[in-house]
N, C-alpha and C positions, 0 to 999 in steps of 0.2 A: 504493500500500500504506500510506501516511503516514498518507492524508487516512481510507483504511477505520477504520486504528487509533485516531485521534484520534477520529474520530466513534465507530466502536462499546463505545472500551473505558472509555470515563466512562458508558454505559449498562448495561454489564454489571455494574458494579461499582454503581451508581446500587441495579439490580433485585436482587444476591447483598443490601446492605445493608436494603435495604427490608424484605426476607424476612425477613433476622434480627430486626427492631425489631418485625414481626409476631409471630413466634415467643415474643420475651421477652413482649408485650403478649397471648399466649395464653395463658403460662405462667404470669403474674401472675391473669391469670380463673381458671383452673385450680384451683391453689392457693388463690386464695379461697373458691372453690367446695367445695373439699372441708374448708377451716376452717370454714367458716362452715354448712355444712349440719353436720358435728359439734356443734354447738352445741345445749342441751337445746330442743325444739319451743317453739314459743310463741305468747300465745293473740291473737285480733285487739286487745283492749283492750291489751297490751301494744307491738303493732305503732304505736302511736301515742306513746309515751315513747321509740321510737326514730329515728333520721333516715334518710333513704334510703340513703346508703351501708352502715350497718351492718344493713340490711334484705334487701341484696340476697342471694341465697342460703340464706339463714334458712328452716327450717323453720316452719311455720305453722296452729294447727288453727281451722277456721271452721266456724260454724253458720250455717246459711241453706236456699235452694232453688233449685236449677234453674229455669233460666228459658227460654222457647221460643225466645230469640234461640244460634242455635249456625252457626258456619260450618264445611263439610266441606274442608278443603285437601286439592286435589286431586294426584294424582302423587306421593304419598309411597311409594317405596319401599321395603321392609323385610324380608330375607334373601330376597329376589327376587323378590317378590311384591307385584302393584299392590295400594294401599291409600289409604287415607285418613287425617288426622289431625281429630278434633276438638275444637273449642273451641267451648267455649259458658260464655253470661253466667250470673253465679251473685250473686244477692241475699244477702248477711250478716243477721242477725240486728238489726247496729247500720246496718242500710241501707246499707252501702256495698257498690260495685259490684265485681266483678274477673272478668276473662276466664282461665277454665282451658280449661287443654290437658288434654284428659281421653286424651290416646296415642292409638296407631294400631290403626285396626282393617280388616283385608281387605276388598275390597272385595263378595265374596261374601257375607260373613258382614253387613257393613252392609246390604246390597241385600238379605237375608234377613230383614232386622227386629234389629236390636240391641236389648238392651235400655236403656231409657229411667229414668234416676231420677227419681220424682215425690217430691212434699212435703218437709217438716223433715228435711236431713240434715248430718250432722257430715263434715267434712273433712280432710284433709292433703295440706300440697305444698309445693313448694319454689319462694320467690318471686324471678324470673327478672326480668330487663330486657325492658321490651316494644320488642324489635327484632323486623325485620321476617320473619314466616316465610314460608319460599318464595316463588317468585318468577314474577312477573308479564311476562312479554315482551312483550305488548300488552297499550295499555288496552282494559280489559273495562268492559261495561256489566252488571250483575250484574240480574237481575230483582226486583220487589220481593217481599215475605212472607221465610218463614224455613222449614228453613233453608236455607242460601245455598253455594252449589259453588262453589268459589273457587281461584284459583290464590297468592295471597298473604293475609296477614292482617298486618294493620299498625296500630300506634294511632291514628292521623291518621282513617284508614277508618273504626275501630270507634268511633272517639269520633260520627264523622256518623252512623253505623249504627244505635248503639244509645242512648249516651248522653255527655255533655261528662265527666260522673263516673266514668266509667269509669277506673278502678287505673290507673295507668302500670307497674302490675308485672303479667307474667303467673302465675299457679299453676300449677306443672307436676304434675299429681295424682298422688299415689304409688299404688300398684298394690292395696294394698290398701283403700282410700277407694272409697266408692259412687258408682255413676256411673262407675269408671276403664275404661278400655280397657287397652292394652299401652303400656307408656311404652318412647318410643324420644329422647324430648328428652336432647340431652347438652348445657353450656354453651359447649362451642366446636364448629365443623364439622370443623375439621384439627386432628389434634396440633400443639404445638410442635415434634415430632422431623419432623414434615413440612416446617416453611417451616425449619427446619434444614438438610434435606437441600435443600431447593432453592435454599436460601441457597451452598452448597457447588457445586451445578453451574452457579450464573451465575458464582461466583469461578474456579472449575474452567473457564470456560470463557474468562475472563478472561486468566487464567493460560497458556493455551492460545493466543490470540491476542498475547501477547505474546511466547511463544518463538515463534511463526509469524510474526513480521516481525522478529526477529533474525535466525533462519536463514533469510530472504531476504534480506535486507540482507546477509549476510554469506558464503552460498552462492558459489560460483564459473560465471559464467557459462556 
C-alpha cells in the first residue's frame, strides 16, 4: 500500500497542478481576446506600426480577392451536424498574403454548391494565432490542384502549399464580410472552469488516496 501511494500520489497531484497552470494560461487568452477585439477595427497599413503581440486578437478591415487556393477541414462538427470548415488564401491590396477561416458550413449545403466570392472585396476579422486546426491521426498524402479535403490545417503545411509569405496570423471572418460562412472559431477549445474542475478531481482524488492508506494502516485487523 506504501509503494501504490508513493508512486500514485506525486502523479495525481503532478496532473490536478498541470490543469490549473492550463486553466490560468486559458484565462489569460481569454481575457485578451475579449480586450483586444474591443479595440476600434483597424486598417492593414496600420497592422504594420504595430508588433505581433499587440496584433493578436485585433480586429482588422482588408481589401483584396479570393484566391483559388482554399482547404475544406474535414469533420467539423457543429450543433450535431457533419460539416466542414473553410479557409482559403486571400491577396490584400498591399500584396500581402493571409489565410481566412471563412466558418463552417454543412456538409449538404457545400456539396450543393456554396457560394463563391469573386473579384475586389473588403473585409473583416479577427486576427488569431496560426495554430494548428484539427487534427490529423495519420499522415495523409493530400492530392494535388485545389481545393484540398483535409483533416488539419497548419502553417508549416500552408507555407509548402501555397506560399513562404503566407501571414503567421489567421483571419477568423466575421459573419457579416463577403465570402463568410457561419463562424464557429472561438480562441480557446475548453473553458478555464473546465481544466478547473478537472484540476479539482485529480486533487479530489488525491485526497482520497491519502485517507485510503491511513484507514488501512490504521484499521484493525
Amino acid at each position: 500500500m506504501t509503494a501504490f501511494v508513493v508512486f500514485f500520489f506525486p502523479i495525481l497531484i503532478y496532473l490536478g497542478s498541470w490543469q490549473v497552470m492550463r486553466g490560468l494560461e486559458k484565462k489569460d487568452i481569454v481575457s485578451q481576446h475579449y480586450e483586444n477585439k474591443s479595440l476600434p477595427v483597424i486598417s492593414e497599413k496600420e497592422m504594420a506600426t504595430l508588433n505581433s503581440e499587440n496584433l493578436i486578437y485585433r480586429t482588422v478591415n482588408l481589401e483584396g480577392e479570393y484566391q483559388s487556393e482554399s482547404y475544406i477541414l474535414d469533420n467539423r462538427l457543429y450543433r450535431q451536424e457533419a460539416g466542414y470548415e473553410i479557409f482559403t488564401a486571400f491577396e490584400t491590396s498591399e500584396k500581402n498574403l493571409f489565410l481566412i477561416n471563412r466558418g463552417w458550413v454543412s456538409k449538404e449545403d457545400y456539396e450543393n454548391g456554396a457560394e463563391e466570392a469573386e473579384g475586389k472585396v473588403t473585409i473583416q476579422g479577427v486576427l488569431s494565432p496560426f495554430k494548428r486546426f484539427g487534427l490529423n491521426l495519420v499522415d495523409q498524402i493530400y492530392l494535388d490542384g485545389w481545393p484540398k479535403l483535409v483533416q488539419q490545417v497548419d502553417y508549416e503545411t500552408t507555407k509548402n502549399d501555397i506560399s513562404d509569405s503566407i501571414n503567421k496570423s489567421v483571419i477568423q471572418l466575421s459573419a457579416a464580410s463577403i465570402g463568410a460562412f457561419e463562424p464557429i472559431w472561438k480562441p480557446v477549445d475548453l473553458k478555464p472552469s473546465r481544466h478547473f474542475g478537472y484540476a479539482l478531481q485529480w486533487f479530489g482524488l488525491a485526497l482520497v488516496l491519502i485517507c485510503s492508506y491511513f484507514y488501512y494502516g490504521y484499521k484493525k485487523d
